[in-house]
CHARMM-style PDB file with segment names, atoms N, HN, CA, C and O in Angstrom:
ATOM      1  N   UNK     1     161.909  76.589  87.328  1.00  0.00      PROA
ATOM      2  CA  UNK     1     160.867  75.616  87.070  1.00  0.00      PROA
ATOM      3  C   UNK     1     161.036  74.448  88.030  1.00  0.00      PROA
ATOM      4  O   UNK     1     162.068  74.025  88.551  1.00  0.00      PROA
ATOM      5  N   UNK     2     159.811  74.037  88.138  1.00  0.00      PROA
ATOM      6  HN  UNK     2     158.972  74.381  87.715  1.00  0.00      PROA
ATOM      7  CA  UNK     2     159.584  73.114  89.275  1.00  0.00      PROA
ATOM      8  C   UNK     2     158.689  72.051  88.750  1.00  0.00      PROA
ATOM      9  O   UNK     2     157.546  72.267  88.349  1.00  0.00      PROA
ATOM     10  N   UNK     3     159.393  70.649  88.780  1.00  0.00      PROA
ATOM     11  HN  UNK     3     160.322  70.474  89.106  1.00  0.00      PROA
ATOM     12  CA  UNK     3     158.359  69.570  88.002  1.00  0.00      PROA
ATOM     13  C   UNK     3     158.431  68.318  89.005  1.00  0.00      PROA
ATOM     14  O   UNK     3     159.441  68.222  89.703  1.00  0.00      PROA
ATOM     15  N   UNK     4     157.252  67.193  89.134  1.00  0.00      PROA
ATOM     16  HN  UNK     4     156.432  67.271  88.567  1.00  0.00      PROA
ATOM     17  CA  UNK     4     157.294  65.712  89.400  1.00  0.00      PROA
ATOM     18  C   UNK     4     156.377  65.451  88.720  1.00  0.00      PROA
ATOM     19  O   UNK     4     155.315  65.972  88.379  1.00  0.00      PROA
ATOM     20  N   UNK     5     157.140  64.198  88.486  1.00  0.00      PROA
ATOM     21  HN  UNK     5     158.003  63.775  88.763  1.00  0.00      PROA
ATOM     22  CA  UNK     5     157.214  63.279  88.085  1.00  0.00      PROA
ATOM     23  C   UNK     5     156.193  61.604  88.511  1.00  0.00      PROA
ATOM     24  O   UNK     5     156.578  60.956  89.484  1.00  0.00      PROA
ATOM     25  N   UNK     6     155.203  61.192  87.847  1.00  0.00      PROA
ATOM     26  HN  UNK     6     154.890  61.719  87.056  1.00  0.00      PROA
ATOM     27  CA  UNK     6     154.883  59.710  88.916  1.00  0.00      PROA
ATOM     28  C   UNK     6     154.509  59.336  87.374  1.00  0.00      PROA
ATOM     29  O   UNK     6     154.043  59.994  86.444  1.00  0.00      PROA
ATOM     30  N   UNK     7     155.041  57.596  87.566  1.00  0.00      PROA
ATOM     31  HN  UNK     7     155.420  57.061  88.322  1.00  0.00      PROA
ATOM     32  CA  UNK     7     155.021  56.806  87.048  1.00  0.00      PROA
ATOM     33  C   UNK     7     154.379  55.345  87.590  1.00  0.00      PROA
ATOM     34  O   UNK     7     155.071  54.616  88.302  1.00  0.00      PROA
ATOM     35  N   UNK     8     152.752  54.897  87.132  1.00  0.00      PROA
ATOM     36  HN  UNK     8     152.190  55.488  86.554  1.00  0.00      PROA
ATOM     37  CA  UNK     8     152.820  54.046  87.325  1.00  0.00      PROA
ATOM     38  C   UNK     8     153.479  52.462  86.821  1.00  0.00      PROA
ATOM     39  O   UNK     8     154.630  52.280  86.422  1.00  0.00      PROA
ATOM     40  N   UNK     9     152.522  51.530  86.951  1.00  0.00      PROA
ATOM     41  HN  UNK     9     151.588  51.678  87.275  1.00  0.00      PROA
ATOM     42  CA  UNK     9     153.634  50.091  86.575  1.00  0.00      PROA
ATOM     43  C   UNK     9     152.723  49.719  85.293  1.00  0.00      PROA
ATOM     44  O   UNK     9     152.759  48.620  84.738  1.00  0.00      PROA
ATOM     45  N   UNK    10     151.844  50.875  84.880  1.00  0.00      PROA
ATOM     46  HN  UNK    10     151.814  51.767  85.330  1.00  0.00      PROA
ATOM     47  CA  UNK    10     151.292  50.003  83.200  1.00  0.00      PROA
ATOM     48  C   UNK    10     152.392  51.254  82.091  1.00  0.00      PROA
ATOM     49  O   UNK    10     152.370  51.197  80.861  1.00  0.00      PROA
ATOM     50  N   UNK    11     153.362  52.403  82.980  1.00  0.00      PROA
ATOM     51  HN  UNK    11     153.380  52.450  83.979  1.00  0.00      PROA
ATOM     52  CA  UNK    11     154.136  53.055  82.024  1.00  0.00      PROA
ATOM     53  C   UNK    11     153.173  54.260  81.667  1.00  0.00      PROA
ATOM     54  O   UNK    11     153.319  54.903  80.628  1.00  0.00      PROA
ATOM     55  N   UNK    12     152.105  54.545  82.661  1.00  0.00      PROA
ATOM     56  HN  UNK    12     151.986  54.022  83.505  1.00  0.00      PROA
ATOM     57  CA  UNK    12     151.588  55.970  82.167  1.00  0.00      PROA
ATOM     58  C   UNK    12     152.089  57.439  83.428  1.00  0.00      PROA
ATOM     59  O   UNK    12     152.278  57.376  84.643  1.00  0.00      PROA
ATOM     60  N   UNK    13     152.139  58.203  82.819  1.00  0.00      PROA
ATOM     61  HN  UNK    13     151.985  58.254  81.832  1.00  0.00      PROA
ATOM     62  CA  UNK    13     153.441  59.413  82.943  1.00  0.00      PROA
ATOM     63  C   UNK    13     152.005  60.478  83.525  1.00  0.00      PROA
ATOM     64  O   UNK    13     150.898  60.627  83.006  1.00  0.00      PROA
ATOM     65  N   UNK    14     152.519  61.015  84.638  1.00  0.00      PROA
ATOM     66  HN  UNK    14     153.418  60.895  85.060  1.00  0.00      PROA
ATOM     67  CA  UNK    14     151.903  61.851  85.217  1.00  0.00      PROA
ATOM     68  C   UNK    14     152.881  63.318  85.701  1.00  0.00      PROA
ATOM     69  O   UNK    14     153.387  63.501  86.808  1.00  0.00      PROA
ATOM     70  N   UNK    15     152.948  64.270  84.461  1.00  0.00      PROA
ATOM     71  HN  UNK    15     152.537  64.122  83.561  1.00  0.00      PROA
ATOM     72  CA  UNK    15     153.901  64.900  85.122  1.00  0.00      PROA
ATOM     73  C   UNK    15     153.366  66.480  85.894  1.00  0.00      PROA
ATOM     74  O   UNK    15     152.206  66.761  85.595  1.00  0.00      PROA
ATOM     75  N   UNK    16     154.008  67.413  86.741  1.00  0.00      PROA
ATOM     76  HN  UNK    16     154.951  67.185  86.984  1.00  0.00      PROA
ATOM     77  CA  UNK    16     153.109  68.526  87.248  1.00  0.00      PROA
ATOM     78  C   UNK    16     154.574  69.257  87.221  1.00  0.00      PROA
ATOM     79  O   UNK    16     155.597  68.852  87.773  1.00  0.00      PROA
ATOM     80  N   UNK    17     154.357  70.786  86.202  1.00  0.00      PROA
ATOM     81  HN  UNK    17     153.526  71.115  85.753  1.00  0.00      PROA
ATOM     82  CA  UNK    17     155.388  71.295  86.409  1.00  0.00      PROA
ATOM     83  C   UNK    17     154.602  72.832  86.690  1.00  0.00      PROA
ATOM     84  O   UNK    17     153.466  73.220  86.420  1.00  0.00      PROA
ATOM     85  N   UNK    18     155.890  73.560  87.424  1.00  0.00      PROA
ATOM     86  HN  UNK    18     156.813  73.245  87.643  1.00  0.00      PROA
ATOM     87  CA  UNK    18     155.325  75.125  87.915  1.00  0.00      PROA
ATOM     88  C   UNK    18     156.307  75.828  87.466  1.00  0.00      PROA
ATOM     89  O   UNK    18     157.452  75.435  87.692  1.00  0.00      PROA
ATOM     90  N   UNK    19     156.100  76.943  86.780  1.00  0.00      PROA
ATOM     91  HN  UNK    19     155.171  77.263  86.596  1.00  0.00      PROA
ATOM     92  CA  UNK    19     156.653  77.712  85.800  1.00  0.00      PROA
ATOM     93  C   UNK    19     156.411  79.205  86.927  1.00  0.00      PROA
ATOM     94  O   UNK    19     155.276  79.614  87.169  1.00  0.00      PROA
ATOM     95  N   UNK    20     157.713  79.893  87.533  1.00  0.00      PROA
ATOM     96  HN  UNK    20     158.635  79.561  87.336  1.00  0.00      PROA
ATOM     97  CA  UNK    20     158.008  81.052  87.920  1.00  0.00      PROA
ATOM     98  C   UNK    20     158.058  81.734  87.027  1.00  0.00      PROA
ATOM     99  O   UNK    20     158.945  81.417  86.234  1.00  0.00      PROA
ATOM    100  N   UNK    21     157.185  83.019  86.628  1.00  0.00      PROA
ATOM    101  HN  UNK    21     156.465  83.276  87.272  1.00  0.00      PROA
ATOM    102  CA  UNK    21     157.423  84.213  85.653  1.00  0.00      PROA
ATOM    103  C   UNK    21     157.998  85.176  86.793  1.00  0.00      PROA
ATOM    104  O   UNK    21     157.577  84.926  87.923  1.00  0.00      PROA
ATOM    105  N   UNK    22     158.970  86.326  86.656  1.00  0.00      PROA
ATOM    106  HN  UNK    22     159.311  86.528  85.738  1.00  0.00      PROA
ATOM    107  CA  UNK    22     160.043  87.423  87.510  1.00  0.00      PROA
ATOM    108  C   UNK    22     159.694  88.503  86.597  1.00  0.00      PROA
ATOM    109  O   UNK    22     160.163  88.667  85.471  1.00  0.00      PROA
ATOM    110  N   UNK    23     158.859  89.199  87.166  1.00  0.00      PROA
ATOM    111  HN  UNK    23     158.477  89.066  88.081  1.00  0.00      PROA
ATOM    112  CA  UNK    23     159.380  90.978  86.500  1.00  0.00      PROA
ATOM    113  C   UNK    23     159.557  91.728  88.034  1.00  0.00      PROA
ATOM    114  O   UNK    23     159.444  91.464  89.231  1.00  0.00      PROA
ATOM    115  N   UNK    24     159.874  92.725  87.222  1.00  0.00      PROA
ATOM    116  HN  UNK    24     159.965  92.939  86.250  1.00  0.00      PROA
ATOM    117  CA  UNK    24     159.851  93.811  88.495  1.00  0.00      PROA
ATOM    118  C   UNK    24     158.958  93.834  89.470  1.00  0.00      PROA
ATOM    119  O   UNK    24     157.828  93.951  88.996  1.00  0.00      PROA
ATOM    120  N   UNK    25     158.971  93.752  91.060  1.00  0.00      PROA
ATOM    121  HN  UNK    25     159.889  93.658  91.445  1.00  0.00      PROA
ATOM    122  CA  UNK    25     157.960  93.939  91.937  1.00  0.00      PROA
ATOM    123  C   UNK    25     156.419  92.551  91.615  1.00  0.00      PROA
ATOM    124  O   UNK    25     155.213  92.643  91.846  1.00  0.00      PROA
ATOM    125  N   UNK    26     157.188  91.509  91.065  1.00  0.00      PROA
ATOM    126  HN  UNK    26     158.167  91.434  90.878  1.00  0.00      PROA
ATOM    127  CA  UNK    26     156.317  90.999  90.293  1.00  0.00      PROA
ATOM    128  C   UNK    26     156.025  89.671  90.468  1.00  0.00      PROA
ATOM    129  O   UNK    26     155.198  89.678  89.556  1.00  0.00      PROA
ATOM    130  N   UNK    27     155.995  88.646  90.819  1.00  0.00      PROA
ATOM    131  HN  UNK    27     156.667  88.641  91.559  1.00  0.00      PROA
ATOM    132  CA  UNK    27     156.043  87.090  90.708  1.00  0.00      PROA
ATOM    133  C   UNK    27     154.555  86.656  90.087  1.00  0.00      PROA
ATOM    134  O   UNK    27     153.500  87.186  90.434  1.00  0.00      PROA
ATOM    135  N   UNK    28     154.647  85.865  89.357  1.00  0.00      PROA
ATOM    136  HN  UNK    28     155.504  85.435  89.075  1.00  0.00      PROA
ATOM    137  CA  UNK    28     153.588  85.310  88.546  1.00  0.00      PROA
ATOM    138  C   UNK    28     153.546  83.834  88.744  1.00  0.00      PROA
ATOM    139  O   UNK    28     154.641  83.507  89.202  1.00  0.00      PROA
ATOM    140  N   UNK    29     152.783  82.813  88.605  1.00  0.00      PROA
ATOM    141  HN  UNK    29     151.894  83.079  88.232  1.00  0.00      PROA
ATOM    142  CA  UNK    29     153.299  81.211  88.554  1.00  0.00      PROA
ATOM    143  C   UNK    29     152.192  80.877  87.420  1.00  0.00      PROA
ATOM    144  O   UNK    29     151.173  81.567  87.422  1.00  0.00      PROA
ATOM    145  N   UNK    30     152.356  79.742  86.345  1.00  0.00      PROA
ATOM    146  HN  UNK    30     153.184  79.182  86.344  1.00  0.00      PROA
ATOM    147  CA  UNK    30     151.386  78.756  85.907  1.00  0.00      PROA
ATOM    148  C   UNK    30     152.089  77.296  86.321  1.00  0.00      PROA
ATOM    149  O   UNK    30     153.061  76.988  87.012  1.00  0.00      PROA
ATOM    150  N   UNK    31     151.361  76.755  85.751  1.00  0.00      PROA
ATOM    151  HN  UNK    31     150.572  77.006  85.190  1.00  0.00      PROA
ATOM    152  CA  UNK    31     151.067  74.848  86.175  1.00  0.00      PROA
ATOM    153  C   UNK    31     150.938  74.466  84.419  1.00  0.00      PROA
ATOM    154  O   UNK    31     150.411  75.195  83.578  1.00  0.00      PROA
ATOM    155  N   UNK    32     151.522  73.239  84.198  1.00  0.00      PROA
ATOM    156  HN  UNK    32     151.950  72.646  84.881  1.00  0.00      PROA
ATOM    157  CA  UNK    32     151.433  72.199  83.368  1.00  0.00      PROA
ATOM    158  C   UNK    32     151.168  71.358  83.965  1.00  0.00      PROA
ATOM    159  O   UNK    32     151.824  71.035  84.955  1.00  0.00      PROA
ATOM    160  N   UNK    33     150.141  70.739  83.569  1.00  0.00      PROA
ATOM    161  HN  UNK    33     149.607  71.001  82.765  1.00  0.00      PROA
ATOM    162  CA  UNK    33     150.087  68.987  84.152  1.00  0.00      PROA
ATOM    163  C   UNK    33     149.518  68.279  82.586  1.00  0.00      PROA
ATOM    164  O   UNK    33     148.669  68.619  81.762  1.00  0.00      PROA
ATOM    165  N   UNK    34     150.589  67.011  82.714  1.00  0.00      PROA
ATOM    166  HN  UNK    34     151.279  66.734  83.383  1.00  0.00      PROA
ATOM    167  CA  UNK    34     150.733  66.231  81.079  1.00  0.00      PROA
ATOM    168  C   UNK    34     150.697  64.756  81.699  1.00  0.00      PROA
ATOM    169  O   UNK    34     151.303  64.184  82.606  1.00  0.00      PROA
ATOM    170  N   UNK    35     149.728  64.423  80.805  1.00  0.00      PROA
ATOM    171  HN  UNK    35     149.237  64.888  80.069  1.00  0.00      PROA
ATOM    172  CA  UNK    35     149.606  62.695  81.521  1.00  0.00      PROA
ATOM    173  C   UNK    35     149.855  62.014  79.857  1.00  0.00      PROA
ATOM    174  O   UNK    35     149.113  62.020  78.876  1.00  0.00      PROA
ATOM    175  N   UNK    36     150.763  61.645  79.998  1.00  0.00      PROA
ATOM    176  HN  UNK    36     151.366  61.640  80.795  1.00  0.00      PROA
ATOM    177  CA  UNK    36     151.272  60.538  79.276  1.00  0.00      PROA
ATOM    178  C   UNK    36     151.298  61.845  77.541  1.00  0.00      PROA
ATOM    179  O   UNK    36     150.848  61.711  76.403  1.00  0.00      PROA
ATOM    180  N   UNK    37     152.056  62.951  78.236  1.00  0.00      PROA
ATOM    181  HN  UNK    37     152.421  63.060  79.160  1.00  0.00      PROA
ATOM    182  CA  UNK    37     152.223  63.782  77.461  1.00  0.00      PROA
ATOM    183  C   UNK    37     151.625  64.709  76.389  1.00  0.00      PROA
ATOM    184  O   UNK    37     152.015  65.279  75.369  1.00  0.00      PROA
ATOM    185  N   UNK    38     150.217  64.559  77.278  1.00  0.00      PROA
ATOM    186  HN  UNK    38     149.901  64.096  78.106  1.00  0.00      PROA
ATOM    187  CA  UNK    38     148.702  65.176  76.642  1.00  0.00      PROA
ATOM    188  C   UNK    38     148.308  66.586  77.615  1.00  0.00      PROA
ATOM    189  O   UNK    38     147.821  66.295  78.708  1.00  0.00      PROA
ATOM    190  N   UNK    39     148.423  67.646  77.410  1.00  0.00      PROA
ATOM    191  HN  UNK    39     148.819  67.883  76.523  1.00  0.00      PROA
ATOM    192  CA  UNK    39     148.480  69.007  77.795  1.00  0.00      PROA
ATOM    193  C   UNK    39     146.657  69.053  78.384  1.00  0.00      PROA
ATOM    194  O   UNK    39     145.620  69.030  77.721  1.00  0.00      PROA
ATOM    195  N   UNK    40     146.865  69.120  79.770  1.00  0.00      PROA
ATOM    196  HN  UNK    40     147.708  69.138  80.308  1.00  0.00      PROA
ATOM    197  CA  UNK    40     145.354  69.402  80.124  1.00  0.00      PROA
ATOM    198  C   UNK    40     145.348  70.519  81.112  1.00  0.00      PROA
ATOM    199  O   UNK    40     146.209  70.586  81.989  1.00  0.00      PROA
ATOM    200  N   UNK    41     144.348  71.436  80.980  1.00  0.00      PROA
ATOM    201  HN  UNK    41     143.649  71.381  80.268  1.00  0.00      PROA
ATOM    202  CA  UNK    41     144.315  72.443  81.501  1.00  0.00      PROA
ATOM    203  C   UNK    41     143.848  72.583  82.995  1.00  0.00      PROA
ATOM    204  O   UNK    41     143.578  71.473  83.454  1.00  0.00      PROA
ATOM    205  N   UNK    42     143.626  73.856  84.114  1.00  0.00      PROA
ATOM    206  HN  UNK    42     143.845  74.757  83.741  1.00  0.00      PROA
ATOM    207  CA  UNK    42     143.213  73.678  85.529  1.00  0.00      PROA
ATOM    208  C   UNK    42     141.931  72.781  85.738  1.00  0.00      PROA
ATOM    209  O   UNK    42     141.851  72.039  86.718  1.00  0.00      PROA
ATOM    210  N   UNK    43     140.973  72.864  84.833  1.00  0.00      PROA
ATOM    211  HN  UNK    43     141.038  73.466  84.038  1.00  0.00      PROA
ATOM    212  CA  UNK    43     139.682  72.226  84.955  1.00  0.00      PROA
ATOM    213  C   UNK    43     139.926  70.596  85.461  1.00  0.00      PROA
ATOM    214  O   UNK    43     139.103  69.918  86.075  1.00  0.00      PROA
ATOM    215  N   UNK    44     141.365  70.151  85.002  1.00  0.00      PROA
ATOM    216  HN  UNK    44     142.034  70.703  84.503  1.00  0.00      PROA
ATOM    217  CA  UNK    44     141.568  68.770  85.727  1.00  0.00      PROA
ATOM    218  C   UNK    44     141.760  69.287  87.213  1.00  0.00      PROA
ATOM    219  O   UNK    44     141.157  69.158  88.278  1.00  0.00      PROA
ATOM    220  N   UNK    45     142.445  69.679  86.939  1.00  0.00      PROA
ATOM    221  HN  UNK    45     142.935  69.784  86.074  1.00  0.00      PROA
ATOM    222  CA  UNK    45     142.683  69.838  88.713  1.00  0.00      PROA
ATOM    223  C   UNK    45     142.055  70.272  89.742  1.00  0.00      PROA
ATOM    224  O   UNK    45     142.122  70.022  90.946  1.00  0.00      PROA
ATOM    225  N   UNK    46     141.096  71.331  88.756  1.00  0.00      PROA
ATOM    226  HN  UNK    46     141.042  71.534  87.778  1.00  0.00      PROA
ATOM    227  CA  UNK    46     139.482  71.475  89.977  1.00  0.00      PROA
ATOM    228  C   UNK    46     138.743  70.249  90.011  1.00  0.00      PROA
ATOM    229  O   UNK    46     138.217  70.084  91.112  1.00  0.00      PROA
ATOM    230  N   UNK    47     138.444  69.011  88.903  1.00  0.00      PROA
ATOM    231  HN  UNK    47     138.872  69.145  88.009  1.00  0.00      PROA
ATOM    232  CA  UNK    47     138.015  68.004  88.743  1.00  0.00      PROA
ATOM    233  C   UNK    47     138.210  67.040  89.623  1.00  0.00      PROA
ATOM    234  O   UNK    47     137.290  66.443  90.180  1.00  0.00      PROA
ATOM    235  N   UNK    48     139.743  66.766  89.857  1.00  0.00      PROA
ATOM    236  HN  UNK    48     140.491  67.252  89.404  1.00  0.00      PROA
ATOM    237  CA  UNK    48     140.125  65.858  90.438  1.00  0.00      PROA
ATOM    238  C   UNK    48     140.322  66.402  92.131  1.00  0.00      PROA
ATOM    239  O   UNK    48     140.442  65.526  92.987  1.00  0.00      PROA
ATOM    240  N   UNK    49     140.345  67.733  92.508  1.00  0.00      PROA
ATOM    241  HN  UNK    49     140.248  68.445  91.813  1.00  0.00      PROA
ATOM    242  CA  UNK    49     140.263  68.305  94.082  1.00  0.00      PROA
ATOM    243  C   UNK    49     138.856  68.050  94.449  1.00  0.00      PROA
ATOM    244  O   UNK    49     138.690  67.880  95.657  1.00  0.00      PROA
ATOM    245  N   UNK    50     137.527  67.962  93.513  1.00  0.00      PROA
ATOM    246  HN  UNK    50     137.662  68.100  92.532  1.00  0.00      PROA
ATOM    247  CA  UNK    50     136.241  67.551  93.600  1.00  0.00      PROA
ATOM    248  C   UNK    50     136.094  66.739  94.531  1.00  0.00      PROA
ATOM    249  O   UNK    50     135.746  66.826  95.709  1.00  0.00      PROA
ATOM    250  N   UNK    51     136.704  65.145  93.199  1.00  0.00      PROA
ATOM    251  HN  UNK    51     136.986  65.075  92.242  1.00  0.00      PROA
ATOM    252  CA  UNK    51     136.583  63.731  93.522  1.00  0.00      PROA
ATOM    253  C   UNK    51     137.375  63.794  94.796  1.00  0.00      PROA
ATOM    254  O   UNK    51     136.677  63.278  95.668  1.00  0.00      PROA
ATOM    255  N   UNK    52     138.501  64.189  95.284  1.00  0.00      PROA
ATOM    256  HN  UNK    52     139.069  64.608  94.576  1.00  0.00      PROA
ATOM    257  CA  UNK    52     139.105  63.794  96.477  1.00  0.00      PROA
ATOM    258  C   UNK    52     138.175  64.460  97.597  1.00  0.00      PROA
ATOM    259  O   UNK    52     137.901  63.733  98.552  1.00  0.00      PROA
ATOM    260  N   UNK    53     137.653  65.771  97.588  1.00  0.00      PROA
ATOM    261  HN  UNK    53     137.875  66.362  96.812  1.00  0.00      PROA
ATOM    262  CA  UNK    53     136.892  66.205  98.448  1.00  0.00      PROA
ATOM    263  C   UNK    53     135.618  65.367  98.691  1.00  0.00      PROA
ATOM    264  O   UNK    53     135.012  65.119  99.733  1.00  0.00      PROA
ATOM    265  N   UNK    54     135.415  65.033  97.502  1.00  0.00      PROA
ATOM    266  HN  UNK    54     135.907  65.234  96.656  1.00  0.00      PROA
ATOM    267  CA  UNK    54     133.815  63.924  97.788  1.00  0.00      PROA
ATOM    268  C   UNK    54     133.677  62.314  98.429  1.00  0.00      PROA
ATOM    269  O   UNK    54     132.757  61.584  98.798  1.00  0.00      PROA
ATOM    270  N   UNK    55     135.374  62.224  98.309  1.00  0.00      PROA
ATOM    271  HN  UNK    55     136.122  62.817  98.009  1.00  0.00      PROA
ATOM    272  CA  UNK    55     135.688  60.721  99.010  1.00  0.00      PROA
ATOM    273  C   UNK    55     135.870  60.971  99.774  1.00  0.00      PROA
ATOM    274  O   UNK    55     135.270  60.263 100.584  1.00  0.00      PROA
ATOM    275  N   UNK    56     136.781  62.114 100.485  1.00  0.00      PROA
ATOM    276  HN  UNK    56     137.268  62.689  99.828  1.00  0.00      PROA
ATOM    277  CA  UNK    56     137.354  62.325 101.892  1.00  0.00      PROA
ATOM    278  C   UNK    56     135.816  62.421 102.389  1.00  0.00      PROA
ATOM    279  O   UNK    56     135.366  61.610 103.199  1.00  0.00      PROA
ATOM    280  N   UNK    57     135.414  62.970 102.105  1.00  0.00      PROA
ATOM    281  HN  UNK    57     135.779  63.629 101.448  1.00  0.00      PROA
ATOM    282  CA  UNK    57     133.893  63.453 103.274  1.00  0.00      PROA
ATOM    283  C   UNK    57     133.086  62.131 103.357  1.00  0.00      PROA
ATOM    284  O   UNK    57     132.667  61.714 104.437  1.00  0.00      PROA
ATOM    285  N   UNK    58     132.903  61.549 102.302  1.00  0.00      PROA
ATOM    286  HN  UNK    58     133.243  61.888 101.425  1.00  0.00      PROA
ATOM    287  CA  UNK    58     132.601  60.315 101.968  1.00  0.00      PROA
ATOM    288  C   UNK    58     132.735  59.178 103.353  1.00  0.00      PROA
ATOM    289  O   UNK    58     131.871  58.640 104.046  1.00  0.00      PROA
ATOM    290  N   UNK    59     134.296  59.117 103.366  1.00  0.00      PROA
ATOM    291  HN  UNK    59     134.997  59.554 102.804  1.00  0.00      PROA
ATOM    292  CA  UNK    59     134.975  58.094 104.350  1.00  0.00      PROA
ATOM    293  C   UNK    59     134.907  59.031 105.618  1.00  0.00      PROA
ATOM    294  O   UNK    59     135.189  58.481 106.683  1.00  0.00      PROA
ATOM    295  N   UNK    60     134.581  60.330 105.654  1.00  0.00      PROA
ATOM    296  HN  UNK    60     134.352  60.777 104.789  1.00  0.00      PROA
ATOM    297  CA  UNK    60     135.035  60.579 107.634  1.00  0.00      PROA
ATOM    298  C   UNK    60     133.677  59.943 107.373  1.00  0.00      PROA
ATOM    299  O   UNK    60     133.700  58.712 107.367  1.00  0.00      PROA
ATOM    300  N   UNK    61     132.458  60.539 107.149  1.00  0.00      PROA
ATOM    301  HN  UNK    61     132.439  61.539 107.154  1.00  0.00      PROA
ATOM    302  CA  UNK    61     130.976  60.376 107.348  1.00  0.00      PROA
ATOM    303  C   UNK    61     130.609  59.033 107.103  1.00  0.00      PROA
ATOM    304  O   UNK    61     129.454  58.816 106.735  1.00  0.00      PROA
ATOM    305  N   UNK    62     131.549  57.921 107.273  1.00  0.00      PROA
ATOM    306  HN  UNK    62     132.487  58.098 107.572  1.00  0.00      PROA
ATOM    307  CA  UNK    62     130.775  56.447 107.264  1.00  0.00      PROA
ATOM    308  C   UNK    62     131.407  56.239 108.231  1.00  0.00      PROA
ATOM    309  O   UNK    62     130.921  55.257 108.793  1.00  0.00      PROA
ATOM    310  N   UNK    63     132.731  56.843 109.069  1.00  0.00      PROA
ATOM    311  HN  UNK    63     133.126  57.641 108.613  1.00  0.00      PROA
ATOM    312  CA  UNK    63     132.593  56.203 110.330  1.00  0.00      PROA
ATOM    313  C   UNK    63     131.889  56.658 111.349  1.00  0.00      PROA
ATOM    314  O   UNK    63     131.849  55.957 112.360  1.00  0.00      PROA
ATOM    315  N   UNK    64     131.241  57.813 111.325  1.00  0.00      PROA
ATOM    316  HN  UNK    64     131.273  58.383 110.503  1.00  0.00      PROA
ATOM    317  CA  UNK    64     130.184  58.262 112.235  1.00  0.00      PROA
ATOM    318  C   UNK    64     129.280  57.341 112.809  1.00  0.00      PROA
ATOM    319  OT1 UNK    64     128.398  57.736 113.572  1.00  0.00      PROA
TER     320      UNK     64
END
């Protein structure tokens, strides 16, 4: 298992852990991500790859 950790300065907990499953001929992975120890599923993380994709394009395309 593989986890970080970020903590901001109001004390809210952002954690991302990756869970290796091993069988035979086999490797598997899931993801936890717990913010301030509240279990949320991939839909955050397609959510939030959105918002970063929509700012990044956002900011190249205003310095054009």
């Amino acid at each position: 298992m593989q986890s970080v950790l970020f903590v901001n300065e109001r004390d809210e907990k952002l954690v991302i852990k990756q869970f290796k499953d091993s069988t035979f001929l086999k490797n598997s992975y899931r993801i936890e991500v717990l913010i301030n120890n509240e279990l949320y599923d991939y839909h955050l993380i397609d959510e939030l790859l959105v918002q970063l994709n929509q700012q990044f394009c956002e900011n190249t395309f205003s310095y054009a």
